[in-house]
PQR file with spaces between the fields and no chain letter, atoms N, CA, C, O and H, PARSE charges and radii, in Angstrom:
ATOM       1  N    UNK     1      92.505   83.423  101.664 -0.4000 1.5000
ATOM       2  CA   UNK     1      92.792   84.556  100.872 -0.0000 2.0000
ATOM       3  C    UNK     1      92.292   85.857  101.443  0.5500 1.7000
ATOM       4  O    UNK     1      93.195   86.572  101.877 -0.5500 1.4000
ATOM       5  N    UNK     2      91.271   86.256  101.529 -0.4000 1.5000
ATOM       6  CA   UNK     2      90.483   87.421  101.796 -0.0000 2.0000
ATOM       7  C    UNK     2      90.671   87.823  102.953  0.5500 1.7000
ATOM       8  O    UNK     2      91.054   88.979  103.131 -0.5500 1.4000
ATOM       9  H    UNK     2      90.538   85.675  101.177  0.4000 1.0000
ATOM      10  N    UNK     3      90.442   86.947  104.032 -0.4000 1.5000
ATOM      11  CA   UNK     3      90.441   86.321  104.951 -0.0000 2.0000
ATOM      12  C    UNK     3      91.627   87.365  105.669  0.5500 1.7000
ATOM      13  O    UNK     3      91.527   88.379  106.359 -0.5500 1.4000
ATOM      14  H    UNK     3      90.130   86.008  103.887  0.4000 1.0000
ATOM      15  N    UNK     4      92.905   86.503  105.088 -0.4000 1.5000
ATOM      16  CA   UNK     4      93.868   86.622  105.461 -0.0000 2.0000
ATOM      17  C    UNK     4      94.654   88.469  105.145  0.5500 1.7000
ATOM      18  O    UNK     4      95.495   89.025  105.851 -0.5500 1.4000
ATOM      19  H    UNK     4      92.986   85.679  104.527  0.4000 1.0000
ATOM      20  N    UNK     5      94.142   88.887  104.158 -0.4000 1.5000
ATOM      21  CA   UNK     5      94.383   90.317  103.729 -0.0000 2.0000
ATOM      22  C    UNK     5      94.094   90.967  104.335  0.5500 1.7000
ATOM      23  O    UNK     5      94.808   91.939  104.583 -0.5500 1.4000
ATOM      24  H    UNK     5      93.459   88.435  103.584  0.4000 1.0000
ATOM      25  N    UNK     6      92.627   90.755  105.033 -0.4000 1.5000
ATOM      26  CA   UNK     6      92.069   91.757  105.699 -0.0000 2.0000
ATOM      27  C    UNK     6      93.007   91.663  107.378  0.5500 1.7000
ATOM      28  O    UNK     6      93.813   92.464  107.853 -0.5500 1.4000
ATOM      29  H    UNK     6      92.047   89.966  104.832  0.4000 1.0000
ATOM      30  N    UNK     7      92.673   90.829  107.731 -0.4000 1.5000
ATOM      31  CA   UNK     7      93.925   90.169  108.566 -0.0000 2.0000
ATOM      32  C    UNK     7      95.203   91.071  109.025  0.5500 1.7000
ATOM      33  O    UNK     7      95.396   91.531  110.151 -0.5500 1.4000
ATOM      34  H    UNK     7      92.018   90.179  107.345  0.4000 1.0000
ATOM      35  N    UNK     8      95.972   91.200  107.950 -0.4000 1.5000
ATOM      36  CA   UNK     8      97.030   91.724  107.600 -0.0000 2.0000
ATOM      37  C    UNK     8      97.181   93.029  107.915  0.5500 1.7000
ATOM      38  O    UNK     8      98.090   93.544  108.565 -0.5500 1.4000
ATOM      39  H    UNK     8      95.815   90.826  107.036  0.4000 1.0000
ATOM      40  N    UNK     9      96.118   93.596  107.355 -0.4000 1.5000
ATOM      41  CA   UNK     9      95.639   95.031  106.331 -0.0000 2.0000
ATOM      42  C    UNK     9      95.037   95.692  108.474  0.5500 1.7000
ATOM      43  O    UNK     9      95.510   96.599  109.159 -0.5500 1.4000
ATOM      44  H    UNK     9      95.380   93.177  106.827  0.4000 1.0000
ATOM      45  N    UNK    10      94.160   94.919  108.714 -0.4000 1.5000
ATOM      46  CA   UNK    10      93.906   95.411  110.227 -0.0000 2.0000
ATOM      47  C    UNK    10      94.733   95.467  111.279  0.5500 1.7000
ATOM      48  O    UNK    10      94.538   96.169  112.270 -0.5500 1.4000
ATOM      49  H    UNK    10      93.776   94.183  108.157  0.4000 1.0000
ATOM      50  N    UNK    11      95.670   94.742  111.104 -0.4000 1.5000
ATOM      51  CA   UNK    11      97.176   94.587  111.934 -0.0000 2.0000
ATOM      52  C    UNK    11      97.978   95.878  111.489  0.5500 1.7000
ATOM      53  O    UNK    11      98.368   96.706  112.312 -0.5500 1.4000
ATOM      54  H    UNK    11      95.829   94.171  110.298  0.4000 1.0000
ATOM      55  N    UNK    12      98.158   95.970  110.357 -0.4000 1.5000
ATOM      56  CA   UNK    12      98.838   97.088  109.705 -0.0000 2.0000
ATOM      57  C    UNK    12      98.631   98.228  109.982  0.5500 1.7000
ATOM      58  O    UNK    12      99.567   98.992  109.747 -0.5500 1.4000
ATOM      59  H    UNK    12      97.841   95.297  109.689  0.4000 1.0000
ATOM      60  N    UNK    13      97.264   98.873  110.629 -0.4000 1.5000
ATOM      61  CA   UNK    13      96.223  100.224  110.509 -0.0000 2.0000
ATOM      62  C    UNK    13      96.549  100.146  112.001  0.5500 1.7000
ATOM      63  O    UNK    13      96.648  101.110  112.760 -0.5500 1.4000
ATOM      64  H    UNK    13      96.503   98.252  110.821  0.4000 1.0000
ATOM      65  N    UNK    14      96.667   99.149  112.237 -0.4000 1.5000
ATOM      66  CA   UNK    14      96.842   99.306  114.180 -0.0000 2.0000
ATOM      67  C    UNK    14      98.208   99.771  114.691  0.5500 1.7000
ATOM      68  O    UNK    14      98.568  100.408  115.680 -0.5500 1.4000
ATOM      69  H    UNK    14      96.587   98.366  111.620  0.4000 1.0000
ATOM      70  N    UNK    15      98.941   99.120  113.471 -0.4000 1.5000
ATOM      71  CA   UNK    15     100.352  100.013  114.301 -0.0000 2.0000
ATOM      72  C    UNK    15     100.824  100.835  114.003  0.5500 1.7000
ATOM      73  O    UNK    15     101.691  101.437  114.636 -0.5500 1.4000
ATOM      74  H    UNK    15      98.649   98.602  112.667  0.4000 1.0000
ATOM      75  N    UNK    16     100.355  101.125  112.858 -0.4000 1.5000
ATOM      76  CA   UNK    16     100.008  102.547  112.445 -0.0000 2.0000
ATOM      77  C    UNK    16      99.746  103.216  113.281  0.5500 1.7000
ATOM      78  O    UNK    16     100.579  104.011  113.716 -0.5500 1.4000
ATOM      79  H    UNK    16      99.650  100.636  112.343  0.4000 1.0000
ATOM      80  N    UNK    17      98.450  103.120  113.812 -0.4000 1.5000
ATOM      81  CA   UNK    17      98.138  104.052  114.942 -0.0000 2.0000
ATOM      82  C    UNK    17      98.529  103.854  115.942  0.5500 1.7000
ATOM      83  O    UNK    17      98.490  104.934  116.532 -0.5500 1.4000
ATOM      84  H    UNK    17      97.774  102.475  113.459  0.4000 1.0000
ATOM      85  N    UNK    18      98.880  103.178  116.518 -0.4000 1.5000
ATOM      86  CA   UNK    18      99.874  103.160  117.568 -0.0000 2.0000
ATOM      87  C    UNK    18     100.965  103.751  117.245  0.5500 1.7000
ATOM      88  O    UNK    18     101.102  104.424  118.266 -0.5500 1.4000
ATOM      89  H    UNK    18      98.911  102.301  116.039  0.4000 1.0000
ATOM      90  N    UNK    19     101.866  104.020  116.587 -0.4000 1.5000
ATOM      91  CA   UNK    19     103.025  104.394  115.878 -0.0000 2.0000
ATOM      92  C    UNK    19     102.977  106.276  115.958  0.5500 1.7000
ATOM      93  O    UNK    19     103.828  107.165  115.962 -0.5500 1.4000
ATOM      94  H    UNK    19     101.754  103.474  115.757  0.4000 1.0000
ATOM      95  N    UNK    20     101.546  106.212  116.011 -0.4000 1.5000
ATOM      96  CA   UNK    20     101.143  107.857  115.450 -0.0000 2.0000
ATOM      97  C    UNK    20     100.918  108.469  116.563  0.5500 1.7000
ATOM      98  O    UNK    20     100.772  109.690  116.493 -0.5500 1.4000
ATOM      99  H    UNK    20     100.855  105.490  116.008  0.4000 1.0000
ATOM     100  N    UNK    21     100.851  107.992  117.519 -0.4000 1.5000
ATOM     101  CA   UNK    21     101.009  108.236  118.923 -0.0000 2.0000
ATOM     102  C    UNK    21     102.305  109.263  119.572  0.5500 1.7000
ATOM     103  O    UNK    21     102.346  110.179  120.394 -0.5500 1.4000
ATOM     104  H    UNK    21     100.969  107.000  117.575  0.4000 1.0000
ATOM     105  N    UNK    22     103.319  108.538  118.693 -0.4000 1.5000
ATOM     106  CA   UNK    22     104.633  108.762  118.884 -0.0000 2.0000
ATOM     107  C    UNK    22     105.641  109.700  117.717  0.5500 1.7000
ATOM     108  O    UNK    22     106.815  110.062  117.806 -0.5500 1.4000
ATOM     109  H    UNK    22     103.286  107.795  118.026  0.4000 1.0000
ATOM     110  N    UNK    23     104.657  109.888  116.670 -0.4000 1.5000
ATOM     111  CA   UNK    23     105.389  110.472  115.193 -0.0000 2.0000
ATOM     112  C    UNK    23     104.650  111.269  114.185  0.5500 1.7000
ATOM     113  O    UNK    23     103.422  111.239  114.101 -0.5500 1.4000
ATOM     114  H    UNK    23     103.704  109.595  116.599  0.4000 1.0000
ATOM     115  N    UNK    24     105.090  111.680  113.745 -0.4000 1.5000
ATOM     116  CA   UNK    24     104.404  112.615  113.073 -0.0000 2.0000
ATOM     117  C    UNK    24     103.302  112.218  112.096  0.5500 1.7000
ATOM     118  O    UNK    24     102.999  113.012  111.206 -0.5500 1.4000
ATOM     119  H    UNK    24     106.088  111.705  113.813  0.4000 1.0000
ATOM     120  N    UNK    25     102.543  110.777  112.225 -0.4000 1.5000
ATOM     121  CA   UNK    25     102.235  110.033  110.620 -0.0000 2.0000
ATOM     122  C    UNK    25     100.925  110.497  111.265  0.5500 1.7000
ATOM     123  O    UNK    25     100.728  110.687  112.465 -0.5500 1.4000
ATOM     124  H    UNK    25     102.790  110.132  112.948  0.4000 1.0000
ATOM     125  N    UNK    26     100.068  110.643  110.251 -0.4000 1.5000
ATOM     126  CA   UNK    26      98.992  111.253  110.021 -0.0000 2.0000
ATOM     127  C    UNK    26      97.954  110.143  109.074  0.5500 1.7000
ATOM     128  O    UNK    26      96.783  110.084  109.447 -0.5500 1.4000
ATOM     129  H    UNK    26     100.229  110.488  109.276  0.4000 1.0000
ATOM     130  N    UNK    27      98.223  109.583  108.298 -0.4000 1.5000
ATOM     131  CA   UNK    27      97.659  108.545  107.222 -0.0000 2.0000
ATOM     132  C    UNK    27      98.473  107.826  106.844  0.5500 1.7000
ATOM     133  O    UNK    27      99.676  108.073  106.935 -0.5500 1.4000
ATOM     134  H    UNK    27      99.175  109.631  107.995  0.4000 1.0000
ATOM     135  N    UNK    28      97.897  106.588  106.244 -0.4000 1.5000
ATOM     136  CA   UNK    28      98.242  105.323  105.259 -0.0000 2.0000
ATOM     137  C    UNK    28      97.673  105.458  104.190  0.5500 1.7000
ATOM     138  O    UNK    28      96.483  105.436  103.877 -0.5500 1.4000
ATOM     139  H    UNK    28      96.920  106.388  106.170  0.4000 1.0000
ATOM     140  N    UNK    29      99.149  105.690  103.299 -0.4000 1.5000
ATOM     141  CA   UNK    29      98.595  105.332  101.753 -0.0000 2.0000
ATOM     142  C    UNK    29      99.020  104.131  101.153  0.5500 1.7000
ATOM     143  O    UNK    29     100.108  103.620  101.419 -0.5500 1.4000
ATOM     144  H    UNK    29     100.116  105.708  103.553  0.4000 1.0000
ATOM     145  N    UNK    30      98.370  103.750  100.510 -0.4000 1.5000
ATOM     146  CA   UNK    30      98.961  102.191   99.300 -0.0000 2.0000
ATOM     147  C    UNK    30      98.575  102.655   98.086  0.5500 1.7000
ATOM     148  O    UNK    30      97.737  103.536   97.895 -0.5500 1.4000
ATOM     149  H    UNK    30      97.486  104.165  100.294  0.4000 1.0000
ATOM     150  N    UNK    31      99.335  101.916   97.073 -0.4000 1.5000
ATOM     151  CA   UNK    31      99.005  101.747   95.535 -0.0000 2.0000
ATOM     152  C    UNK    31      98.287  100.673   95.716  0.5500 1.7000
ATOM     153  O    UNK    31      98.659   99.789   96.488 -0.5500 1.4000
ATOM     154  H    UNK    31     100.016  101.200   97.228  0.4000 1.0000
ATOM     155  N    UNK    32      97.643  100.634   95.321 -0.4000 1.5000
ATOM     156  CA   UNK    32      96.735   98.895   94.941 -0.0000 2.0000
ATOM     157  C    UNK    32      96.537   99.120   93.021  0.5500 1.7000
ATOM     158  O    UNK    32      96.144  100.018   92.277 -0.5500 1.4000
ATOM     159  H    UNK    32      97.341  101.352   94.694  0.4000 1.0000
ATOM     160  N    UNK    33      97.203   97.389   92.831 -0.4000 1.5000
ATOM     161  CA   UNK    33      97.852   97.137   91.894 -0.0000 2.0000
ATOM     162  C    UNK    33      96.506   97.027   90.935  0.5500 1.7000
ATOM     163  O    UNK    33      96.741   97.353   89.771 -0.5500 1.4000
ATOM     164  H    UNK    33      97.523   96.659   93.436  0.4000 1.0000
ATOM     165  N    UNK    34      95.664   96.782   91.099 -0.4000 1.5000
ATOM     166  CA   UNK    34      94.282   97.109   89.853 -0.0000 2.0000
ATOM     167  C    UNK    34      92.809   97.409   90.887  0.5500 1.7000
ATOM     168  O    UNK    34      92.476   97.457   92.072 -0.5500 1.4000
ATOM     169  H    UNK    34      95.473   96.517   92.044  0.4000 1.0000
ATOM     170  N    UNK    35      92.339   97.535   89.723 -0.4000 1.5000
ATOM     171  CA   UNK    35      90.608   97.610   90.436 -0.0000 2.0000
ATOM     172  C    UNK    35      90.244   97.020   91.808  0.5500 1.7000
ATOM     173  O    UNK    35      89.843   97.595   92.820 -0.5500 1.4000
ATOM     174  H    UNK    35      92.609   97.496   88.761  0.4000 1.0000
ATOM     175  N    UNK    36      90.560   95.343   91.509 -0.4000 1.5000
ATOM     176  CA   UNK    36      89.678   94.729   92.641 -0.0000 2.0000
ATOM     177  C    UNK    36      90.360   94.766   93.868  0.5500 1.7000
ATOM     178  O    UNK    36      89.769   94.239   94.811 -0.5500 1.4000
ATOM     179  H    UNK    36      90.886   94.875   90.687  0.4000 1.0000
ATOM     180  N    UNK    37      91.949   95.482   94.179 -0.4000 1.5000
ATOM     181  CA   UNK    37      92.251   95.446   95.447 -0.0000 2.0000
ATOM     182  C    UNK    37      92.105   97.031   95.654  0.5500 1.7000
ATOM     183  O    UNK    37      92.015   97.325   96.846 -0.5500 1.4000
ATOM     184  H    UNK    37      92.429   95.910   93.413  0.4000 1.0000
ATOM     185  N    UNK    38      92.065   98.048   94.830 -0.4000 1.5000
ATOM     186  CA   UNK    38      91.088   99.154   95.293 -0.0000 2.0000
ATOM     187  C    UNK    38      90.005   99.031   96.094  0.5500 1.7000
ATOM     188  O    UNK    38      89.865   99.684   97.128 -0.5500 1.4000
ATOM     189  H    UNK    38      92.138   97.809   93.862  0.4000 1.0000
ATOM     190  N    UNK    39      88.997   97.999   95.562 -0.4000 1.5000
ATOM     191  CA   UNK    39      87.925   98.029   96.338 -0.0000 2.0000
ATOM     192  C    UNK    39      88.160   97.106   97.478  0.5500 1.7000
ATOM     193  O    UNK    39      87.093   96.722   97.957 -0.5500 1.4000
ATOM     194  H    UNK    39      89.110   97.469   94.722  0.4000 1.0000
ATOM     195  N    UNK    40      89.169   96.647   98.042 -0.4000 1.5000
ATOM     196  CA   UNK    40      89.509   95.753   98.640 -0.0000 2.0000
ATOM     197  C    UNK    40      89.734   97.236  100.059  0.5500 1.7000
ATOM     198  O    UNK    40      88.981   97.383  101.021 -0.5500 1.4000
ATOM     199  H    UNK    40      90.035   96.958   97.653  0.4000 1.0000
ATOM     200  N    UNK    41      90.844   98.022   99.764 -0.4000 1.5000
ATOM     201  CA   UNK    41      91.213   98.917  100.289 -0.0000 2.0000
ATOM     202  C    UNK    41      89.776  100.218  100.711  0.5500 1.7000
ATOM     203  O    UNK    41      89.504  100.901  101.698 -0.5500 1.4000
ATOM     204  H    UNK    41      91.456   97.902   98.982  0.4000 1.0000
ATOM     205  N    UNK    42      89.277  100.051   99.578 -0.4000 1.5000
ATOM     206  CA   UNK    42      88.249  100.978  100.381 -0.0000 2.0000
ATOM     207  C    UNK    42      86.733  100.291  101.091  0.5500 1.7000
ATOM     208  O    UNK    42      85.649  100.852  101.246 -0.5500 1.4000
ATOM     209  H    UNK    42      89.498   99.496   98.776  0.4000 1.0000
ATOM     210  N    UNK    43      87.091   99.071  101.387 -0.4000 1.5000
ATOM     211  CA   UNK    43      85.936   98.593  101.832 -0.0000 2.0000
ATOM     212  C    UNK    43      86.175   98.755  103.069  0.5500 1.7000
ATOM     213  O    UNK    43      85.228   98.427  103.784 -0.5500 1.4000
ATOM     214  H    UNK    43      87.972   98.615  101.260  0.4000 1.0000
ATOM     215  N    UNK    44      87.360   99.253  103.765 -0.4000 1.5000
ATOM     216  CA   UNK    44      88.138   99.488  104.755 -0.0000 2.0000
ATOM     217  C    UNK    44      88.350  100.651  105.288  0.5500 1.7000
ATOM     218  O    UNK    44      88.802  101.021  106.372 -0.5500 1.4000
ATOM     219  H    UNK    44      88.130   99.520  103.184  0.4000 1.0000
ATOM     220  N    UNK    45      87.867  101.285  104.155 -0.4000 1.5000
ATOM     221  CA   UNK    45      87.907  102.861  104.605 -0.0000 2.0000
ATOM     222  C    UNK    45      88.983  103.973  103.716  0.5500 1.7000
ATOM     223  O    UNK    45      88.891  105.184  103.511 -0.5500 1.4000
ATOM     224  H    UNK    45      87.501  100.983  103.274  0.4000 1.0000
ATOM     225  N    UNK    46      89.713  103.251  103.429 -0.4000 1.5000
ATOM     226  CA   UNK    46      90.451  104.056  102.251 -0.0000 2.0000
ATOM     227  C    UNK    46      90.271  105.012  101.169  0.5500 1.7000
ATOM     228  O    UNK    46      89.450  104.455  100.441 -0.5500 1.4000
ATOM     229  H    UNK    46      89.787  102.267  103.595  0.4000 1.0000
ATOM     230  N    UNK    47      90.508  105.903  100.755 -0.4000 1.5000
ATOM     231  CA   UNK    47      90.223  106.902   99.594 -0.0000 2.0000
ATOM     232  C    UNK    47      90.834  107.512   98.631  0.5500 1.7000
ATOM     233  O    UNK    47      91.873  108.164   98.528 -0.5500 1.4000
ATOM     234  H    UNK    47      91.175  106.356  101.347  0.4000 1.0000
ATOM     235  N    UNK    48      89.862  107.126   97.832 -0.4000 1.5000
ATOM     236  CA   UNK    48      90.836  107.461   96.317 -0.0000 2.0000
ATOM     237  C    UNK    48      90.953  108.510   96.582  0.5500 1.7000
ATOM     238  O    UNK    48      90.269  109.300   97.233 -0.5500 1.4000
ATOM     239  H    UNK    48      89.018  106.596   97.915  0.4000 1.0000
ATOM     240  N    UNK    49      92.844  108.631   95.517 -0.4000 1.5000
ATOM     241  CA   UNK    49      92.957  110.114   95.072 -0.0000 2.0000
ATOM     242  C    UNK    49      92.471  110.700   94.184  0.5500 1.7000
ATOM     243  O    UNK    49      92.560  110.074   93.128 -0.5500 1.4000
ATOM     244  H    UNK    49      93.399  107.990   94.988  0.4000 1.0000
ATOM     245  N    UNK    50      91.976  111.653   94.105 -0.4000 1.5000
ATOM     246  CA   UNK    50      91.019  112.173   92.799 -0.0000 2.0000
ATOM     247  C    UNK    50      92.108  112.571   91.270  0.5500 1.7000
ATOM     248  O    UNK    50      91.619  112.843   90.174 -0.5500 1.4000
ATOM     249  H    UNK    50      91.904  112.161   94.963  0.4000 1.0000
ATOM     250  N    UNK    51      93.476  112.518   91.527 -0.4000 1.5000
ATOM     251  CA   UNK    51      94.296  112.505   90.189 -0.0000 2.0000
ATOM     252  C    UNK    51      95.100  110.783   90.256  0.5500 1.7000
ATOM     253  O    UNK    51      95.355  110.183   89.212 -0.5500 1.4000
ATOM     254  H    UNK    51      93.873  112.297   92.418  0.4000 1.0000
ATOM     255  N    UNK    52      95.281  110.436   91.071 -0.4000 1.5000
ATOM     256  CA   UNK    52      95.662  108.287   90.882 -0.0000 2.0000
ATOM     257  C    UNK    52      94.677  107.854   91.174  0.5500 1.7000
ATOM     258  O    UNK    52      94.443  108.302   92.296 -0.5500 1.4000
ATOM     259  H    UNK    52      95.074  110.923   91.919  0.4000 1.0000
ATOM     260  N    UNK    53      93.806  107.157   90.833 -0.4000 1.5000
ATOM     261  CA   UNK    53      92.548  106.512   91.373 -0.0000 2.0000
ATOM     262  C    UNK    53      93.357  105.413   92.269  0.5500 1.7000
ATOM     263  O    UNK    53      93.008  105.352   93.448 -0.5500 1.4000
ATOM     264  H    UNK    53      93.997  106.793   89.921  0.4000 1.0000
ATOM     265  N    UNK    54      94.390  104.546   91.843 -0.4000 1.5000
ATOM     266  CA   UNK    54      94.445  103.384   92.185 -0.0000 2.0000
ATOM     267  C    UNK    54      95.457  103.690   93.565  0.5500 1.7000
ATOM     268  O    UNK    54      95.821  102.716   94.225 -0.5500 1.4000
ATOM     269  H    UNK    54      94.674  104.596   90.885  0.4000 1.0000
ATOM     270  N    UNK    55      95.873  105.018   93.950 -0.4000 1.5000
ATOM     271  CA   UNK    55      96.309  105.606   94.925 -0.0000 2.0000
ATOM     272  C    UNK    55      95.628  105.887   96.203  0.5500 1.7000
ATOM     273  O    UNK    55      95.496  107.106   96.307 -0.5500 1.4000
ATOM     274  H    UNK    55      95.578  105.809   93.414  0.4000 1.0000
ATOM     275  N    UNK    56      94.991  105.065   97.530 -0.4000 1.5000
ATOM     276  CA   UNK    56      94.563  105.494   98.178 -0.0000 2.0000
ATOM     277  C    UNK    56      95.151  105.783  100.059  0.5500 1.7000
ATOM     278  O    UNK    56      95.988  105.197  100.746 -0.5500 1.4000
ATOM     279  H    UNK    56      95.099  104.075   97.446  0.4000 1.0000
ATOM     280  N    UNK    57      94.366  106.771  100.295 -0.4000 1.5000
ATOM     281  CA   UNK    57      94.243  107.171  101.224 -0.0000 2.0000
ATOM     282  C    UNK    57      93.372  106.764  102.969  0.5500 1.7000
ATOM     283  O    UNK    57      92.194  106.408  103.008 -0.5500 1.4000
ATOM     284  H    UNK    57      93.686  107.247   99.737  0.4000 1.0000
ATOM     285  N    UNK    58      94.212  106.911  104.195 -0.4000 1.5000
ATOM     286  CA   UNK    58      93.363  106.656  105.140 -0.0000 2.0000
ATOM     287  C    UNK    58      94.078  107.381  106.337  0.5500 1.7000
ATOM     288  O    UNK    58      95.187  107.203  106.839 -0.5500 1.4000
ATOM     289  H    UNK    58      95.169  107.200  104.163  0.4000 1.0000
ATOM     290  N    UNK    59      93.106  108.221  106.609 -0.4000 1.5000
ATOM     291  CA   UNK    59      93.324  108.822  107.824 -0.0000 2.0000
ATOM     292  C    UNK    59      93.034  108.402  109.124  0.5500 1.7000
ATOM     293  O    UNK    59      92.029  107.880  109.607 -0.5500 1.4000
ATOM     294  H    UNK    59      92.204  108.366  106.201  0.4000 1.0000
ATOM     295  N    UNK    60      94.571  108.872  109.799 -0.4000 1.5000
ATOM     296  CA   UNK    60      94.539  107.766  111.088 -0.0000 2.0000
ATOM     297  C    UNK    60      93.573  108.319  112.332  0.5500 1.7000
ATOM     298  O    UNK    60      93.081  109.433  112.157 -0.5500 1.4000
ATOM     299  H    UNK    60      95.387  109.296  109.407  0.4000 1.0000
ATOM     300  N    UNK    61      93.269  107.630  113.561 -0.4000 1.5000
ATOM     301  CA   UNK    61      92.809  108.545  114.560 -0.0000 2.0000
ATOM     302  C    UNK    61      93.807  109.374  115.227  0.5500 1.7000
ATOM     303  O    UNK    61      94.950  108.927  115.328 -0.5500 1.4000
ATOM     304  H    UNK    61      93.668  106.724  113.703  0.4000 1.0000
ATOM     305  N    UNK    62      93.440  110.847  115.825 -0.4000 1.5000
ATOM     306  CA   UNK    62      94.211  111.930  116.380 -0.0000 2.0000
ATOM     307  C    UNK    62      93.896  111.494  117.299  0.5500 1.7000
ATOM     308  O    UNK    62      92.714  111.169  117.416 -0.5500 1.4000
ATOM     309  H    UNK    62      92.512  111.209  115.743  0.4000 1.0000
ATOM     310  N    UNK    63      95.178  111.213  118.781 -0.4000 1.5000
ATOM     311  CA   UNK    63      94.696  111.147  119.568 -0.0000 2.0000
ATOM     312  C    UNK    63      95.169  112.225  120.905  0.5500 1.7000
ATOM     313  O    UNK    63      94.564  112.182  121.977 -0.5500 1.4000
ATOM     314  H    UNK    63      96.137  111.476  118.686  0.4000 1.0000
């Protein structure tokens, strides 16, 4: 389970940034569907929005 999210979730942020290399993307946002995958998302680095809580934010590296 956990395991495997994070998994996912680190694969995801990577091609992201790789991606950002090439395009205009700047951050990754997700909804996370209640509380405990909020904190799932920001144990990762993610950040709430201060008007959606369950809306967060992550800024990619500039390179």
């Amino acid at each position: 389970g956990h395991k495997l999210g994070a998994s996912l979730l680190q694969d995801a942020v990577k091609r992201c940034a790789l991606v950002s290399q090439h395009a205009g993307i700047r951050a990754m946002l997700v909804h996370a569907l209640h509380d405990r995958a909020k904190q799932f998302y920001e144990h990762y680095g993610f950040q709430a929005s201060p008007v959606h809580p369950l809306t967060l934010l992550l800024r990619l590296p500039q390179g």
